[in-house]
N, C-alpha and C positions, 0 to 999 in steps of 0.2 A: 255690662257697663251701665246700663240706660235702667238702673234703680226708679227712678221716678214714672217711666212706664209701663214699668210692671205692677204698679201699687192696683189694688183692688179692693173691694169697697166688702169688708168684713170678711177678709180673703177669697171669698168666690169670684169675682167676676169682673172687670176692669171699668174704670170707673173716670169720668171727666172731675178734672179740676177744678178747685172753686176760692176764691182766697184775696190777698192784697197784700201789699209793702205792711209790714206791720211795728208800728216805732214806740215800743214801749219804756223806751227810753225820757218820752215826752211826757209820763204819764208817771202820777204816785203808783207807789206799790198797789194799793189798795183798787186803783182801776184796773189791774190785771184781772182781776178774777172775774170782773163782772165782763169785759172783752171778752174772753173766751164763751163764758155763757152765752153772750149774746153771738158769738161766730157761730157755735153749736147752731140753734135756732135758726139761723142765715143759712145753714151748711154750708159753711167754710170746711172745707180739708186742710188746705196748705197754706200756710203765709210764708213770704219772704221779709226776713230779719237782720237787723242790723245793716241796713247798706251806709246810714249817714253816724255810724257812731264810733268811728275811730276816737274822738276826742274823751270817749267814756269810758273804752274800752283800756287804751294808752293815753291816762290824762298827764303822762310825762316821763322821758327818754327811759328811764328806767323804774317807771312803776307801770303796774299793768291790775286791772281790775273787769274780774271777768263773773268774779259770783254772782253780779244780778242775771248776765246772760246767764248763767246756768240755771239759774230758777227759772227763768220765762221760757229755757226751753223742755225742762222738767215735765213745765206745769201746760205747754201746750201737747206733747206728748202725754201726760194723763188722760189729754181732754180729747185723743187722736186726730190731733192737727198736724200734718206734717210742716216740716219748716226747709224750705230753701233757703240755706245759710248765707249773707253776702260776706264777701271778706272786708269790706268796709272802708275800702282804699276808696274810696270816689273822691273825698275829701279827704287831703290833711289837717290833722289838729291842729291849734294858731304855735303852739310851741314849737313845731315844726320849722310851720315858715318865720317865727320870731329868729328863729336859731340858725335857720339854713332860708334866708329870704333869695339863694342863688337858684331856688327850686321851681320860684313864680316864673310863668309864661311871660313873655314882652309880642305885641301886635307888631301889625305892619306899617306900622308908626316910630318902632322903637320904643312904645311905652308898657313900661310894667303895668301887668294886671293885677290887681292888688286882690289878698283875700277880702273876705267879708259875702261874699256869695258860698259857690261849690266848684270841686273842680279848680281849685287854683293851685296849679302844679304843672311842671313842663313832664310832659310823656317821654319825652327824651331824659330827663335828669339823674343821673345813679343818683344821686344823693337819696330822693326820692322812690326811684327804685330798692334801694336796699334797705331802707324802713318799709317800703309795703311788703316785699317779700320776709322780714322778718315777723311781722301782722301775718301774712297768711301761713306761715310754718306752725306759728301760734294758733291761730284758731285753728287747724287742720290737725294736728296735735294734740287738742283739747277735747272737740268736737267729731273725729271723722267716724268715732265708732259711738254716736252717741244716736239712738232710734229711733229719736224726731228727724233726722238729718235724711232730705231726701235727693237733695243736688247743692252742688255750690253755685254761688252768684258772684261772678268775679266783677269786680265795682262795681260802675252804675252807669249806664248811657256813654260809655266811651267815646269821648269826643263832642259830647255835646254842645262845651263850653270851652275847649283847647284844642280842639282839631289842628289849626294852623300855628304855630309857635314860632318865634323868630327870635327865637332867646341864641347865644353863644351856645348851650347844649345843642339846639335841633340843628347849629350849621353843622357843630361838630356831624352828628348821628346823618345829614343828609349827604355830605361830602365822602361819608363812608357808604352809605346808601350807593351814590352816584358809580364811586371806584368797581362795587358788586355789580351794577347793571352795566357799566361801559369797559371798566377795563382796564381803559389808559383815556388819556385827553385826549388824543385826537380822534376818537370815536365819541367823545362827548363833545367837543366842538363842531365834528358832522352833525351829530345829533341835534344840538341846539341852533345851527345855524349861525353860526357864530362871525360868522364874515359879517352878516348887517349888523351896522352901527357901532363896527370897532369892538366889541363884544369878544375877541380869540383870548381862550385862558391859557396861559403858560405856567400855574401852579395849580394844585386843586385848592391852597391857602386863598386863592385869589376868589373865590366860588363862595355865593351868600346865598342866604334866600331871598325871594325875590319879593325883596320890602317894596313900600310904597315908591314910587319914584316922582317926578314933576309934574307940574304941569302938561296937561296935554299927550303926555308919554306914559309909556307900561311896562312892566317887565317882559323879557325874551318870551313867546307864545308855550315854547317847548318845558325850559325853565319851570313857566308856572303848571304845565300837566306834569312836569316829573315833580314837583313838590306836591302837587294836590294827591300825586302818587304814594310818596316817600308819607306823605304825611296820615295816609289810611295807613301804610304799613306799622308806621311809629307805632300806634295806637294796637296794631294788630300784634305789635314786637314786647307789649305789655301786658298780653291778653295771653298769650305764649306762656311768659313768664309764668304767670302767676299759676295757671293752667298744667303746666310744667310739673310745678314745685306737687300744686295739689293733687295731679295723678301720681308722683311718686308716693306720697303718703297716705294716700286713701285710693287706690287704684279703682274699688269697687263704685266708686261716687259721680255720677256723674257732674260734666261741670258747662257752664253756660255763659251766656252775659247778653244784656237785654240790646236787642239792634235800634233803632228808630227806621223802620221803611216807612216813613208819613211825611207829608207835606211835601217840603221843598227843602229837608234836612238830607245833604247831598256828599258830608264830606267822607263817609267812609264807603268803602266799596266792600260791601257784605257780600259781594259772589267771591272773593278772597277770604273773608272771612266764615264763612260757613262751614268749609269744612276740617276748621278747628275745633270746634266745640262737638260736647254730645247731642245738648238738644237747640236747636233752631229757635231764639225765643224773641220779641219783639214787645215795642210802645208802639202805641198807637193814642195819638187825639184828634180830634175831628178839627178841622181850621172850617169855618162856615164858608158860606157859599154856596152857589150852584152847583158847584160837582163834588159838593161836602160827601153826599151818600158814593156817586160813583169812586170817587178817591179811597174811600174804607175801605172797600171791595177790592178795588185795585190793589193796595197795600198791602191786604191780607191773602189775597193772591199771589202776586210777588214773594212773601214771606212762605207761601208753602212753594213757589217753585224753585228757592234757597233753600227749602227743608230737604228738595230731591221729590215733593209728593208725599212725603211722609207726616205723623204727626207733627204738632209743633206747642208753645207754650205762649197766648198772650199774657206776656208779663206784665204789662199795667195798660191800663187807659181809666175813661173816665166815668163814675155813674153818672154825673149830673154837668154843670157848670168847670171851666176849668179858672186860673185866676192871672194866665200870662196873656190873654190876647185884648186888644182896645178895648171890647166889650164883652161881656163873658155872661151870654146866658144860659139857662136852664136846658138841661133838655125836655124833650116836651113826652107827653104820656104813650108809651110803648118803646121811645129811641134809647132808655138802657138795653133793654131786652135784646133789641132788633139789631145794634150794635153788635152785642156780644155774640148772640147768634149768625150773624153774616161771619166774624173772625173765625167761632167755631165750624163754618161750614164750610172754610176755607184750610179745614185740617188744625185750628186748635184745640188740644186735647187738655187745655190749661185756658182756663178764664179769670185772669186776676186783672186789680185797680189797684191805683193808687188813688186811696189809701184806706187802709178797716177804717181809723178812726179821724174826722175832721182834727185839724192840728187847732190848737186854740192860742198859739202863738208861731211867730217865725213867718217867711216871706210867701206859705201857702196855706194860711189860716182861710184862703177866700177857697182854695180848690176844694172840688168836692170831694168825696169819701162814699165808705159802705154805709158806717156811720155817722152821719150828721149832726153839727152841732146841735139841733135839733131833738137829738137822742131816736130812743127806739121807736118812739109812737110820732113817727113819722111815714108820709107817703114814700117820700124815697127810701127809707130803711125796708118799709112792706117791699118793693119793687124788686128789691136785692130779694130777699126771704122768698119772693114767689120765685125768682131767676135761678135762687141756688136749689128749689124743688124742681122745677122743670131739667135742669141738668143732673138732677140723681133720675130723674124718667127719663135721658138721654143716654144713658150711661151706654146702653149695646154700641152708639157710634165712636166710642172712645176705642182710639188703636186701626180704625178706619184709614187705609189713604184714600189721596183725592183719586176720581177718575178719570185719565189724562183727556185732554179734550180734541179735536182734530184739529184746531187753528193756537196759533199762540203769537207772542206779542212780544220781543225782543226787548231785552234793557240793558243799558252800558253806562257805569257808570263816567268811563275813561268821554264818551261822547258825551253826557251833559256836564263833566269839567270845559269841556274842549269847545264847545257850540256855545255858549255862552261867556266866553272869555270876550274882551274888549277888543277893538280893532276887527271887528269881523262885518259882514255886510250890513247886517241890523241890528241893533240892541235890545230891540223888542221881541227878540226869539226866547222860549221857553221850553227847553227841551221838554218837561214832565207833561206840558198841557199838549203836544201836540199825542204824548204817547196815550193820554187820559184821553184826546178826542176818541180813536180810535178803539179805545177800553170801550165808551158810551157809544161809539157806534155797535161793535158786540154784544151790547146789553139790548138796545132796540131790534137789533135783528134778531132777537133769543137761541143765539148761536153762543155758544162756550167758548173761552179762550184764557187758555194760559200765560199767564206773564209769566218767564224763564229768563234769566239773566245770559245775555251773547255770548255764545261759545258755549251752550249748551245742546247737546244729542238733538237732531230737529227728527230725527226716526221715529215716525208714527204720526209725526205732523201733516198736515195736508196743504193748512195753508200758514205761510210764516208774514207777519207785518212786523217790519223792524226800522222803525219812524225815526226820523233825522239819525239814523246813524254813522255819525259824522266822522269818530275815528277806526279807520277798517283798516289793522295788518290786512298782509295781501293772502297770508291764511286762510285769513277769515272770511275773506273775500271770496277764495276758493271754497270752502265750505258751505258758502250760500248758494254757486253757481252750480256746485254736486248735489246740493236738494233740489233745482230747480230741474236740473240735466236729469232727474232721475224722478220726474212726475211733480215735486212739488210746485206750489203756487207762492213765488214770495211776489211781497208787497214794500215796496220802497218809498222814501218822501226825497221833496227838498232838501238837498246843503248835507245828504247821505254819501258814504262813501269819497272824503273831499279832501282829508286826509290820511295819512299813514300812523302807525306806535309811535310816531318822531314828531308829531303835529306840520308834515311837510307836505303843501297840496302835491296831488299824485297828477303830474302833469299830462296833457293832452285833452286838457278839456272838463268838464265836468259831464254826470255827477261821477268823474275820478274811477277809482278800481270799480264800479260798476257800469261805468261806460259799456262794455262792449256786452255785459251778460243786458244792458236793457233797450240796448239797441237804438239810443239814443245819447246825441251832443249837444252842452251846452258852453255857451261861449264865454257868455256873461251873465253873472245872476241880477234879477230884475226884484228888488226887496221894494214894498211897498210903503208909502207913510204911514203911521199908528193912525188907522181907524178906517182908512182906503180899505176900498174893494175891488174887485174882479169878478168880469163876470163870465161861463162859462157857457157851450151852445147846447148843454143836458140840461140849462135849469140852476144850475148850483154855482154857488156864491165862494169864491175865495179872499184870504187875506194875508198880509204881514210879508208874501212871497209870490214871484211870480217869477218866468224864465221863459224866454226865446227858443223854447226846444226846438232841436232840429230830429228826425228820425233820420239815421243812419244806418240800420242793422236788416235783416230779413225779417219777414214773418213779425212784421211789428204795427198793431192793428189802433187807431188813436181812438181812445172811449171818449175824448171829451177833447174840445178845442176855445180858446180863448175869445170872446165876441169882438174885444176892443171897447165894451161898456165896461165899466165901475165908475170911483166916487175919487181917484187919484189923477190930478190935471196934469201931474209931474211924473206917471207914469209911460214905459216905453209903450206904443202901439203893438200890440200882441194878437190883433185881429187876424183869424183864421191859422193863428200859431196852435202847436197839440201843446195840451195842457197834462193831458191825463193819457198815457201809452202802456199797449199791454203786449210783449212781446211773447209768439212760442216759442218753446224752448224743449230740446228732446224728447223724451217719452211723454209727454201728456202735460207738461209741467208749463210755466208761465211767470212770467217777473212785468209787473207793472209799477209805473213808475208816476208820481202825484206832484207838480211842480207849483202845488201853492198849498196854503193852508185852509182846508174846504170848512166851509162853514156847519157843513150836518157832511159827515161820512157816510151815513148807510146806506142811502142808494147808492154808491159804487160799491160802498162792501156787498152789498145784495148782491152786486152783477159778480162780482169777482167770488164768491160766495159759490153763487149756480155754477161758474165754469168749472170751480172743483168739484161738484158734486157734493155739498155740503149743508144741507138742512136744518133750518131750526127742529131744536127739540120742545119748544113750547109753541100750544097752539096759537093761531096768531093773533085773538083778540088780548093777548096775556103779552105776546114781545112788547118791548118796552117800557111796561106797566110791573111787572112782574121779572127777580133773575132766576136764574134754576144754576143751582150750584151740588155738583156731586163728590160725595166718596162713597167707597166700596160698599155697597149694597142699601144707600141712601140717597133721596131727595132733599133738596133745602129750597124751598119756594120763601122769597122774601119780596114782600112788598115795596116798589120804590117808591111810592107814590104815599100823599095825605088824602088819598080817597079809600074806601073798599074797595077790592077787586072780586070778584062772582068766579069760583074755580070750577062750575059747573064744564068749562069747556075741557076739564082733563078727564070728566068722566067720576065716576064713584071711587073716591078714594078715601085713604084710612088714616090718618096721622099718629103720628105718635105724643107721646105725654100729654096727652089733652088739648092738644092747638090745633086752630082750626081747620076745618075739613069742607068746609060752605063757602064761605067767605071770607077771604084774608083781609084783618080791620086794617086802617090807616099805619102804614110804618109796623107793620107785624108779622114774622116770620112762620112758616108750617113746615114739618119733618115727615117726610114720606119713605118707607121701605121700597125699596126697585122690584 
């Protein structure tokens, strides 16, 4: 099935990917030839093609023009580029929505989203459905025995720009949605809670989505997680399709579609979707800031713990500048490289960008590319040309998985729908950053840690940190308390465990279904004002949350307790209250519990660290300075920092493809054999 991982680099030997979205559609005939010369040069292998040209492809109902794709993929197959086919649904042509304008999305306003962007179409629409599945029989048909053809790319960013749709379609497809998960109404009426506010449904006709509502007011809590449910599915119910269609007629091919795990892009739940596809593939752009480098990392971690630990494909990111955010500048001398390298070290076996070639018109003429408007006798084009040699000198870690790590880091996305909804204690809660602190606390302490999406295998784990996870079946619930019961070491936050599948708090107290595994009550949450503090009698600083813990359980030892100092005049007195509790628990195992948002994690992670018996694996003038990132019979030492780092402290070592072995420069990654 997995065609594209078995490709090898002059048939001998397995080989990293190298390549971009590639739109020769933007381009006279006569810049084709010189593109591929220049990818030669670059060592480009693969591009992906065609994702935005439905409108060239089917410029109307019933004509179809496909011979320039056949030449461009002729002529990158001469030039041995393979190509990632897109089926080219991301966008509808304008004849489309001229003809069928029943096909546009409508918000949570009621207002149509009109084309003139990308992505203007409801994922729920048959109309819409049955012209992109007619596109994809066609190009699968034309193309699936053609020997550039190395995977399909089924659209583009699913949901990027229509995730939530509130068109007459999505109620129909959600109402149908709701019948499959409840059954009858009176299990969707328990479910939603339907007694508060006059809210009992006595048809399913009666059932919308849950548009904007008044002032002051929101929709049902429940309501809005099964739509932010229904509405990953929708997207997931299209991805199906098309996926469907093109293993029946090219079974041999593997097929894909790129996820976004970056930023705070929240609306599809990829541990659903992952194991649809053949290969695991991802966008990634860097959002600047302070935790711009740790967020990379993060992301590309997460994306191999959705692969399973296997390989994976970055599908696009950026070399240079990108042209959506307030200010958008350069990257600075080595952050292509070090980029690319942190994703591949995270188990990508595929390094593509958007885009080969800068667009010289349309709404991303400012983002950057392989090639720059600039042309070839630029810096950044050199940057590429050195990045695609250092990855043919990479080539033995391709097909590498990662090395699982002894701690790992829970992610849900059903809990940052749910912790983040209106009407809850704070508004200034962020589910990703509390999960990101405790990523950068694992970086500082040069201990490894896998992000694994909840309700993953925790066997072989040692220690589990699974941060504001706020909605816990009681499953799942139980599934944590068998790791703990049986040696592990988990690690819980605030406002965790506080609901149930039904967003219904789990009563008797908080934090909820982990009450009794942590051996600790709380009565009432103590949410902080935006920018107040708390202060702690270890030293350490919390924010945004604080809580009246009571210990309740045996064997429950308090690491840390509240002074009664911070900088909130309007918070409760918390003086000599436990802050920070860490209960035993059966064979060797332990559950602690963090009831505010610590300003620096690693000194408790250190402490909780040593009780499981868990060591850094870098020396320790390097933790924090320095991540170490592994797969199968590989080091990745990448520099976090804009200083040198001196690796004299790991002793005489040997790099691979020429990076360095002395001194890792500012922002620059080195490749070590185990």
């Amino acid at each position: 099935m997995s065609r594209w991982l078995r490709r090898t680099d002059a048939g001998r030997t397995p080989r990293l990917e190298f390549g971009a979205d590639y739109n020769p559609e933007q381009w006279p005939r006569e810049t084709w030839t010189r593109d591929v010369e220049l990818m030669r040069d670059a060592g480009v292998t693969i591009v992906t093609v065609g994702v935005f040209s439905w409108a060239r492809l089917q410029p109307a109902p019933d004509v179809w023009d496909l011979g320039w794709l056949d030449d461009v993929l002729d002529l990158l197959h001469e030039n041995g580029i393979a190509v990632d086919l897109a089926t080219a649904t991301a966008s509808p042509p304008p004849w489309m929505h001229h003809r069928h304008p029943e096909i546009l999305a409508v918000d949570a306003d009621g207002r149509t989203l009109w084309p003139g962007g990308r992505q203007h179409h409801r994922p729920t629409s048959p109309v819409f459905r049955r012209y992109a599945l007619d596109l994809v029989e066609k190009m699968a048909r034309r193309y699936g025995e053609h020997p550039a053809l190395a995977a399909w790319h089924v659209s583009n960013e699913l949901g990027c720009h229509d995730v939530h749709d509130h068109s007459p379609d999505a109620e129909h497809a959600f109402r149908i949605w709701l019948r499959e998960r409840y059954g009858d109404l009176a299990a969707l009426n328990h479910a939603w809670g339907t007694a508060f506010w006059s809210q009992h449904y006595g048809d399913w006709a009666e059932i919308r989505t849950p548009r904007r509502t008044g002032p002051g007011t929101h929709p049902n809590p429940t309501q809005q997680l099964d739509f932010a449910r229904f509405s990953s599915d929708a997207l997931l119910s299209h991805l199906r399709a098309e996926r469907d269609l093109l293993r029946s007629l090219t079974p041999d091919v593997p097929v894909t579609t790129n996820f976004m795990v970056m930023g705070e892009t929240s609306g599809m739940d990829y541990a659903s979707w992952a194991p649809e596809i053949d290969i695991v593939s991802n966008d990634h752009y860097v959002h600047p800031g302070p935790s711009a480098r740790d967020e990379l990392s993060f992301s590309a971690n997460l994306t191999g713990g959705l692969a399973g630990g296997a390989p994976w494909w970055l599908m696009e990111h950026s070399t240079s500048a990108v042209n959506w955010q307030p200010v958008n500048r350069a990257k600075r001398p080595g952050e292509l490289a070090r980029d690319s390298l942190t994703h591949l070290a995270h188990g990508a076996d595929a390094i593509c960008y958007f885009q080969w070639r800068q667009s010289a018109a349309g709404a991303e003429k400012f983002h950057s590319a392989m090639l720059p408007h600039a042309g070839s006798d630029s810096a950044l084009f050199r940057a590429v040309r050195d990045l695609g040699a250092t990855l043919r000198e990479l080539a033995p870690v391709a097909g590498a998985h990662r090395v699982p790590a002894r701690a790992a880091i829970l992610w849900d996305w059903p809990s940052w729908w749910a912790a983040e909804q209106p009407f809850t204690p704070t508004a200034e809660l962020r589910y990703k950053a509390e999960a990101l602190g405790w990523y950068r606390a694992f970086l500082d302490t040069g201990v490894r840690a896998d992000v694994v999406p909840a309700g993953s295998e925790l066997t072989g784990y040692e220690l589990v940190v699974a941060p504001v996870l706020h909605v816990l079946p009681a499953e799942r619930a139980a599934e944590l308390a068998a790791f703990a019961e049986g040696g592990g070491h988990l690690v819980t936050t605030y406002f965790s465990g506080i609901v149930d599948e039904n967003a219904h708090a789990v009563l008797g107290g908080y934090p909820g279904a982990l009450r009794e595994l942590l051996g600790v009550r709380v009565e009432e949450f103590a949410p902080l004002d935006p920018g107040a503090t708390v202060l702690l009698d270890d030293g350490s600083t919390g924010d945004l949350w604080s809580e009246p813990v009571r210990v309740v359980g045996d064997d429950v030892e308090v690491l840390a307790g509240y002074t009664g100092g911070g900088s909130d005049p309007g918070a409760a007195d918390l003086t000599g209250v436990p802050a920070v509790t860490r209960r035993a628990i059966g064979a060797g195992g332990s559950a602690t519990y963090v009831s505010t948002r610590l300003a620096d994690r690693a000194p408790l992670l250190r402490r909780l660290l040593d009780a499981a018996g868990i060591v850094p694996e870098l020396p320790g003038e390097l933790c924090g300075r320095v991540e170490l990132i592994r797969r199968e019979g590989f080091r990745f030492l990448v520099n976090r920092t804009d200083t040198p780092v001196e690796l004299a402290p790991l002793g005489e070592i040997e790099s691979l493809a020429g990076l360095p072995t002395t001194t890792l420069p500012p922002r620059a990654v080195t490749v070590l054999r185990d």
